[in-house]
TIPAKOL-855483 format. One line per field, with one value per residue (C-alpha): residue number from 1; x negated, y, z. Coordinates in steps of 0.001 Angstrom, whole numbers. Each point is the difference from the previous one (the first is absolute). Example, Ala and Ser with C-alpha at 12.3 -4.5 7.8 and 13.67 -1.06 7.14 Angstrom:
// residues 2
seq (1, 2)
px (-12300, -1370)
py (-4500, 3440)
pz (7800, -660)
END
This chain:
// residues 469
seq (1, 2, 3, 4, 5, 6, 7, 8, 9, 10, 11, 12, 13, 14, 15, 16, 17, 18, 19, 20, 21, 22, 23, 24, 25, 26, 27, 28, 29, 30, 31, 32, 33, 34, 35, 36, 37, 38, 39, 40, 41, 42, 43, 44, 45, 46, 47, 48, 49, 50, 51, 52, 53, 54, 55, 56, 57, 58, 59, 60, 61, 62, 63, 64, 65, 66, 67, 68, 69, 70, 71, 72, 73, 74, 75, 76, 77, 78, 79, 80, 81, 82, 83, 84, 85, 86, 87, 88, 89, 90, 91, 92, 93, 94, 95, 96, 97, 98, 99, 100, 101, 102, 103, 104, 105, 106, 107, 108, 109, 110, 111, 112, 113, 114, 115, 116, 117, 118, 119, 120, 121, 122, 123, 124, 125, 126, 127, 128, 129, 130, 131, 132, 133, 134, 135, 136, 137, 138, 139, 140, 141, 142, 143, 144, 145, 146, 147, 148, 149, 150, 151, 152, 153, 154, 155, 156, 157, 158, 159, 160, 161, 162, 163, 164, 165, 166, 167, 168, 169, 170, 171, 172, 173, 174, 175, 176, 177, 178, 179, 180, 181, 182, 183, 184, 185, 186, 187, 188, 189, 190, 191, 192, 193, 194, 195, 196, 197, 198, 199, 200, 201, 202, 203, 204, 205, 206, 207, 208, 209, 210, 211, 212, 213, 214, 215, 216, 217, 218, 219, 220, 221, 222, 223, 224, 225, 226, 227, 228, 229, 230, 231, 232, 233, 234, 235, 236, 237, 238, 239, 240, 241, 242, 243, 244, 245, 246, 247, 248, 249, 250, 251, 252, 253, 254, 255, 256, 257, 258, 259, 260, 261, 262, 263, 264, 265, 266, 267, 268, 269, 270, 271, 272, 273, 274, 275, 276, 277, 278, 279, 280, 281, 282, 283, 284, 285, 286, 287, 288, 289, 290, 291, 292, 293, 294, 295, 296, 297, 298, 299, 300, 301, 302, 303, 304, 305, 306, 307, 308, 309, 310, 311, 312, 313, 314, 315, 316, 317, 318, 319, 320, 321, 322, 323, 324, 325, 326, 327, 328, 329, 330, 331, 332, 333, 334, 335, 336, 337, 338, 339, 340, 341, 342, 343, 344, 345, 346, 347, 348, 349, 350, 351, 352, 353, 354, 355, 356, 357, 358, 359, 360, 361, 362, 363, 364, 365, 366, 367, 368, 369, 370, 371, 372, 373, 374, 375, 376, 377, 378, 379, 380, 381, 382, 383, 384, 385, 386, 387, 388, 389, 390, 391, 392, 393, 394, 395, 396, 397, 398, 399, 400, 401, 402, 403, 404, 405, 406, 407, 408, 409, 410, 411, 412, 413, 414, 415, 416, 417, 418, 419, 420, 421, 422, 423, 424, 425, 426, 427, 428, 429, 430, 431, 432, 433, 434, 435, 436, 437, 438, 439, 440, 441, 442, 443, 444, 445, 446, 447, 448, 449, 450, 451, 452, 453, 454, 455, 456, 457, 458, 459, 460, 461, 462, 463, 464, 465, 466, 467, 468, 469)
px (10490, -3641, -1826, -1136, -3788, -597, 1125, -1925, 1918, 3070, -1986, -403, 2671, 2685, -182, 2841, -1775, -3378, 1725, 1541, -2657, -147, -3766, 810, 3375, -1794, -2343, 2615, 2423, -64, -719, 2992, 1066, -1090, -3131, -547, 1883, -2634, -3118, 1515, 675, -2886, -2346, 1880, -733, -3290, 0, 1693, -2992, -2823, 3093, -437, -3385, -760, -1647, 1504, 3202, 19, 2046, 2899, -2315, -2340, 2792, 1296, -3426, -253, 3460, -1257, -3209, 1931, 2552, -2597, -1870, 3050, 766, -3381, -2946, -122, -1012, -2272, -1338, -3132, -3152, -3820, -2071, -3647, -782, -1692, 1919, 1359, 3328, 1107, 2945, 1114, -83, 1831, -2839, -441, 1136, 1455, -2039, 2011, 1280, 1210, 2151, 1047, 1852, 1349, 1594, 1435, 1648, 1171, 1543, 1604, 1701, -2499, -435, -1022, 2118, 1113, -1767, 296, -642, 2532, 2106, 545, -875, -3579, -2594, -1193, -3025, -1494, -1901, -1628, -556, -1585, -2654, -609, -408, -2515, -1600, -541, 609, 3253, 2674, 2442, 440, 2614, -31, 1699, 113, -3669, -2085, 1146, 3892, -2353, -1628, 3051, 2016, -2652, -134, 3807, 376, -2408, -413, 3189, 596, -3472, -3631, -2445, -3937, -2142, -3111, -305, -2655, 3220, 2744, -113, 1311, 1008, 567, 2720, 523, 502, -1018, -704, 1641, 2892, 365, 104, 2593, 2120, -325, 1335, -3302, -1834, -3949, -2729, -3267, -3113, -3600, -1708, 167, -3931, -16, 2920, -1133, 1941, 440, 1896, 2799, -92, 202, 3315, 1850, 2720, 3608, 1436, -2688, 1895, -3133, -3486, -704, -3102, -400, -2866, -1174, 596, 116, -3060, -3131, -1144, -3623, -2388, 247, 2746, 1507, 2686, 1114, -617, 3579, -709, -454, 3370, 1147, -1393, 2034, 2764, 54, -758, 3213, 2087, 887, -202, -2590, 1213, -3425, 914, -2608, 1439, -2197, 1224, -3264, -499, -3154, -3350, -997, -3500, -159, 9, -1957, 2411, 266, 2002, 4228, 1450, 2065, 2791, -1252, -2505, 3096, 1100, -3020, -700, 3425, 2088, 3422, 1639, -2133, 1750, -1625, 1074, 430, -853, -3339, -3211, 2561, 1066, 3478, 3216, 1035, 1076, -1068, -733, 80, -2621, 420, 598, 3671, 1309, -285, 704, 3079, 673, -597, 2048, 3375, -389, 2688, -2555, -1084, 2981, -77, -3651, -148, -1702, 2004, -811, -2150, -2280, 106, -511, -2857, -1502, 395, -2015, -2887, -490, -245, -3219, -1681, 963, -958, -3849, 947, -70, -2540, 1275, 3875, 549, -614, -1988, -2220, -700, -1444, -1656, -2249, 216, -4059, -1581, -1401, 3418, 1357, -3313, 904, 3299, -1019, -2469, 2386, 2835, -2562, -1013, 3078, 1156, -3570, -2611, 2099, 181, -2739, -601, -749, -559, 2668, 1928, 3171, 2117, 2191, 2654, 3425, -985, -2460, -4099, -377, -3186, -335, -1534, -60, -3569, 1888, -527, 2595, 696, -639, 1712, -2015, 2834, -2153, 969, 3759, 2505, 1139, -2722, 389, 3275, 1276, -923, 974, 3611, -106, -946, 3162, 2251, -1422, 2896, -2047, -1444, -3137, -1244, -4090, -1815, -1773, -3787, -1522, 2015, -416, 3058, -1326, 1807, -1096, 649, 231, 3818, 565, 1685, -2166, 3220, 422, -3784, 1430, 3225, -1960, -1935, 3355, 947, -3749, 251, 3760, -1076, -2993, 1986, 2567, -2463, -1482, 3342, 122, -3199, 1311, 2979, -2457)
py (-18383, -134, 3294, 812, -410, 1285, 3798, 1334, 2793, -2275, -191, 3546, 948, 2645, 3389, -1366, -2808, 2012, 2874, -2581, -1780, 527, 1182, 2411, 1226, 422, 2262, 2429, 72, 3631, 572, 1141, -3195, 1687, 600, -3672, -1035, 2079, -1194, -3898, 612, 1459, -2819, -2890, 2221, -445, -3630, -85, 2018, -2644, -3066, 2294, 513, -3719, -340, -2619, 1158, 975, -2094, 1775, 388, 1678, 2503, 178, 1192, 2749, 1178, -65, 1871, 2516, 913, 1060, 1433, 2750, 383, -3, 1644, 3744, 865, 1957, -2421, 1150, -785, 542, 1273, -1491, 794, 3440, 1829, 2830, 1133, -3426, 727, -3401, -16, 3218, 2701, 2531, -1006, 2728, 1540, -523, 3827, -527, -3651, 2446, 2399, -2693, -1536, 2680, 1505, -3799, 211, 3631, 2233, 3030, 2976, -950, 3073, 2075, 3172, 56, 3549, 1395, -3211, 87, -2647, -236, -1961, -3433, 1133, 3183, -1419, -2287, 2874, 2137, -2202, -1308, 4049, 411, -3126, 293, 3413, -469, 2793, -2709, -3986, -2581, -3621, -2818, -3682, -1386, 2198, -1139, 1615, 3184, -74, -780, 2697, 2566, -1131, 116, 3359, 2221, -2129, -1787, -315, 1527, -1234, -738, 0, -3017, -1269, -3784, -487, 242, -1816, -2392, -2853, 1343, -3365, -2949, 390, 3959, 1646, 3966, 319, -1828, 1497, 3319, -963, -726, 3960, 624, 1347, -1048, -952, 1586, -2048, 2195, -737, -3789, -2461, 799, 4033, 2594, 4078, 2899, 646, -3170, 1462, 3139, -1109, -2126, 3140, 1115, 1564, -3645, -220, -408, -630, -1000, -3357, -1618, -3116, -1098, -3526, -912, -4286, -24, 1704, 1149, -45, 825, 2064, 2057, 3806, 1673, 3666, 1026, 916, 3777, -431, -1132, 1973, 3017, -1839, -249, 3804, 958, -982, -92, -3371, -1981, -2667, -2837, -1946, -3899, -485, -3397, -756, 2868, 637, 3335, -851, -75, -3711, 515, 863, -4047, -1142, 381, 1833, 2811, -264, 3049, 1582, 1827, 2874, 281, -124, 2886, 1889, -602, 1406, -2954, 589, -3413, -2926, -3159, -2538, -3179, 175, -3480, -280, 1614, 2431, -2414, 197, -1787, -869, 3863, 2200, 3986, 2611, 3180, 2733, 3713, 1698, 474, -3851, -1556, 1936, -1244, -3358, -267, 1430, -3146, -2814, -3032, 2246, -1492, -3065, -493, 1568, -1537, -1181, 1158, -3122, 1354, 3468, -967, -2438, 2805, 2521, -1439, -1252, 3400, 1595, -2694, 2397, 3167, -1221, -1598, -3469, -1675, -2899, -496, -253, -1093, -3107, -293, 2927, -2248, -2818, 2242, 1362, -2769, -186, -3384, -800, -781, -1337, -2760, -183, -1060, -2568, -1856, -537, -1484, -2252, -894, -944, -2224, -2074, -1419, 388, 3992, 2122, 4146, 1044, 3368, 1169, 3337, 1664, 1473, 2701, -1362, 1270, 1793, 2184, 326, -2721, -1964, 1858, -2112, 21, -2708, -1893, -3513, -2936, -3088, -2828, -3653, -3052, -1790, -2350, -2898, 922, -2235, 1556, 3337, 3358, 419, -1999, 1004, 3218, -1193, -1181, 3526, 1375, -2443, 1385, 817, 3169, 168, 651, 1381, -667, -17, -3246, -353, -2817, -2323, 2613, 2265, 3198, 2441, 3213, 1507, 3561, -674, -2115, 2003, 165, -1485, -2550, -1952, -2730, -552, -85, -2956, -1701, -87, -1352, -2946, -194, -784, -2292, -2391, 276, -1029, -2853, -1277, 139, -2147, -2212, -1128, -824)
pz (117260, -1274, -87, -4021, 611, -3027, 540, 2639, -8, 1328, 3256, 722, 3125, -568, 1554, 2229, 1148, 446, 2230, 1754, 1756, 3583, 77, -2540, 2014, 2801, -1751, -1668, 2628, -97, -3816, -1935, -2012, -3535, 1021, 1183, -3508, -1814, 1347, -343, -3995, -454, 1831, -2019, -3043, 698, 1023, -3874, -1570, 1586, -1278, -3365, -877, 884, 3260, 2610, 1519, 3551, 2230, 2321, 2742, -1852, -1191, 3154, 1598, -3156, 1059, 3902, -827, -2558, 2544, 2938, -2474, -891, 4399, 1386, -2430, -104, -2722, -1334, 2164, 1452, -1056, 1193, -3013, 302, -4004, 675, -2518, 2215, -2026, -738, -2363, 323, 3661, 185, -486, 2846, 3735, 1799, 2989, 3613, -231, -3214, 1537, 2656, -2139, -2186, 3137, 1373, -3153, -468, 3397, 610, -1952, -1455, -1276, -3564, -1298, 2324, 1434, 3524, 70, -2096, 468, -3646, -3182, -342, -2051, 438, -1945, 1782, 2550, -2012, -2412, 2603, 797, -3797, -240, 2395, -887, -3295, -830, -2062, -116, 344, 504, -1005, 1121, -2009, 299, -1681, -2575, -3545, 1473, 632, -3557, -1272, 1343, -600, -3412, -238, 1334, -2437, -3165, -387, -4081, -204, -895, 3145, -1333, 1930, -749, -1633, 2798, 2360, -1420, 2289, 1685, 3858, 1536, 170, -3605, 122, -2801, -99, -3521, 1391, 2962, -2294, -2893, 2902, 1164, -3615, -1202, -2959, 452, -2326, 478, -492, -305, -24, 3125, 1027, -1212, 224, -580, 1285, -3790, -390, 2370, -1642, -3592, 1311, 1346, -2198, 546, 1235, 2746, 3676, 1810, 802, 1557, 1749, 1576, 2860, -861, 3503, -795, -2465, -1281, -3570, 53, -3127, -2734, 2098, -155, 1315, 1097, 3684, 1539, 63, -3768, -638, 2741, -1739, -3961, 1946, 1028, -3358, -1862, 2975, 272, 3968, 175, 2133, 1604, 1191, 2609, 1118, 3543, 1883, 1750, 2064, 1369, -1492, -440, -1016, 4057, -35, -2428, -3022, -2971, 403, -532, -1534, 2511, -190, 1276, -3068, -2505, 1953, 25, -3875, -582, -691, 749, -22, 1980, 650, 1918, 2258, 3881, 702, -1210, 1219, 1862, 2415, 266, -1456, -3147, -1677, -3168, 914, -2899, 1719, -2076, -677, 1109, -3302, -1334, 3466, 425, -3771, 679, 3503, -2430, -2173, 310, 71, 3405, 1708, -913, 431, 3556, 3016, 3245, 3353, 409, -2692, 1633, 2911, -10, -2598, 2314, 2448, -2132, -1119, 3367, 741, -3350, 1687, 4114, -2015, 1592, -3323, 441, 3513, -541, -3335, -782, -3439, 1111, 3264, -2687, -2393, 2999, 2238, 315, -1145, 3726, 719, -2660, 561, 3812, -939, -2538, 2051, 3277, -2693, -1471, 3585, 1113, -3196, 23, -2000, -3423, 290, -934, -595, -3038, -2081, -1753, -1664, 618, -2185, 38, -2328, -1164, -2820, 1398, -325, -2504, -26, 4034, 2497, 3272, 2019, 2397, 1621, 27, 1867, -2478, 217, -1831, -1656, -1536, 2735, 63, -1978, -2720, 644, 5, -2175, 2334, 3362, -1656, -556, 3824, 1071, -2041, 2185, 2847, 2809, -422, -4339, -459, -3247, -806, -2787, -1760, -1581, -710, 2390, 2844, 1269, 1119, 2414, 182, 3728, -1624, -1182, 2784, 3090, 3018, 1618, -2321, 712, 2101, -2164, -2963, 2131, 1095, -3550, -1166, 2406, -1174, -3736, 1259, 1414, -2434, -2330, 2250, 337, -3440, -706, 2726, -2147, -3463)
END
């Protein structure tokens, strides 16, 4: 019978066929057959799309090697895959923001592996709270009556919001109706608590009087907002804390401050301009402050609400509580970051403290021995950190990189760059001007001679590459 040349679609092979092949049996052997059916549909599918949208169709090897490369792609990457982060931005969000310190892996291991006591007082032997130890030393670290943790920082706005101004007004400045990241938007975030938003003031100039001329029977509560991913600069004005503290007092309604960063310690200390900490909400009289445990605190991915006893206790009755509580992961991992703040081994345990002061000496030594090793097409240049993740805008940080001339390279930087990402170990740089630059202050002490396994990796991947033109 001749084959309908005409229809490429005729000569694509049938699941059947495809899962049938002896390379691919050998290969799923041990997969359960609907998982093996899956991945086959869905690689003809996409031999269909390329038939579809009028490229050459691929022939049955060709779909047979997709199927190959999809299946030990599902058994053998783990994924998040790890990666080596050579861009300088210190709380890469995309590259999972803050790595845990070693304590911190410790705890999370062992509460992965045993049974603990994440609520149960072994002194009474009765129920206890997953939340009191972590609220003892949010206490004595910032001052707060009281702490809660949930599971990121727009649940702990949210909740906050929920619990004291549900079917009520909140008053925020325009200046902070913002945009908190991936497409999270404060007045979102706080129509979702059931509140309603009164804007006050311009974007460039809000006056205490503007909050006080909104205030009116309906009024739930007072809300401010650190403009921890950008800077207003100009023409500016805005109340100090203590001033809407002092509002907020006045009328007896709760100000809730969003501080975002999380930062306890006093970053001008390293060059910076200086984070609003917690502990200054506190001390101005705030008695809500949410703010993000993964950032410039260190830890993992969580939301804590610091606070006075009276809306803490509120907040922890809620129903969203439950169902945005933290596991004892979270807890655990938190738990151990915090006691770094309260031993003062900060900059030598955890790790984003460890880059922000890691001294520039250093940071040079380290650049000139990887560009001595890969040769005559790596170089050291001057170059700036960042602090990233929504925190200190605009903040720099003098460091110096290992820079790769990509001007010889088939294909250049994009795609050495690409190479680098195929790594058996990623590597994630940053590209100027035909150069990839990899700044040794985000790359793990540990990590130097990977990150040059993975360099020569993509080098001769790209050789190999120009080999075949």
């Amino acid at each position: 019978m001749n084959k309908d040349l005409s229809n490429p679609y005729r000569e694509l092979p049938s699941v059947e066929r495809l899962i049938s092949d002896p390379q691919v049996l050998v290969k799923t052997k041990t997969l359960p057959k609907e998982v093996t059916l899956e991945v086959a549909r869905k690689t003809i599918n996409s031999a269909r799309k390329i038939i579809a949208s009028g490229n050459e169709p691929l022939t049955y090897e060709k779909i047979q090697k997709r199927l190959l490369s999809e299946l030990d792609r599902f058994r053998k990457i783990a994924w998040p895959q790890e990666v080596i982060n050579g861009t300088g931005v210190i709380i890469h969000t995309n590259l999972g923001r803050s790595p845990l310190s070693e304590e911190a892996q410790v705890s999370v291991k062992s509460v992965l592996q045993n049974y603990n006591a994440l609520e149960i007082d072994l002194q009474t032997g009765t129920r206890g709270d997953r939340y009191n130890k972590i609220s003892e030393l949010f206490n004595l670290l910032v001052g707060a009556d009281e702490s809660l943790v949930v599971n990121n920082n727009a649940s702990a706005l949210m909740l906050s919001l929920s619990s004291v101004a549900f079917g009520k007004e909140v008053i925020i400045s325009r200046s902070e109706s913002v945009e908190i990241g991936g497409g999270f938007r404060i007045p979102d975030v706080l129509n979702q608590s059931g509140a309603k938003l009164v804007e006050v003031g311009t974007t460039n100039r809000t006056y205490i009087s503007d909050y006080e001329e909104a205030i009116n029977e309906n009024t739930g509560a007072i809300l401010t907002v650190h403009l921890s991913n950008f800077k207003v600069v100009g023409f500016t004005s805005n109340p100090t804390t203590e001033e809407i503290s002092t509002l907020g007092e006045k009328y007896d309604l709760p100000v809730i401050q969003d501080l975002g960063s999380g930062c306890i310690l006093d970053t001008s200390k390293y060059g910076l301009s200086k984070e609003p900490t917690p502990q200054d909400s506190v001390e101005s009289g705030i008695p809500i402050t949410c703010f993000s445990g993964d950032k410039l605190l260190g830890g993992p991915q969580c939301g804590i609400i610091s606070g006075t006893n009276s809306f803490i206790s509120k907040i922890k009755k809620h129903p969203l509580t439950r169902a945005l509580r933290v596991d004892k992961i979270t807890l655990a991992a938190l738990h151990s970051t915090l006691l770094h703040y309260i031993n003062g081994e900060v900059e030598e345990k955890i790790p984003i403290w460890k880059m922000i002061s890691m001294p520039l000496e250093k940071i040079e030594k380290r650049a000139y021995y990887l560009a001595k090793e890969i040769g005559e097409i790596a170089t050291v240049t001057d170059s700036f950190s960042t602090i990233g993740g929504g925190s200190l805008p605009g903040e720099t940080i003098h460091s110096k990189s290992l820079r790769i001339n990509c001007e010889s390279i088939n294909g250049g930087a994009n795609s050495l760059s690409q190479h680098l990402r195929n790594a058996p170990t990623p590597v994630i740089g940053k590209i100027e001007n035909e150069h990839i630059l990899f700044d040794p202050r985000t790359v793990f002490v540990n990590q130097d001679e990977i990150l040059l396994q993975s360099i020569s990796y993509a080098l001769k991947a790209s050789q190999k590459n120009n080999e075949s033109i």
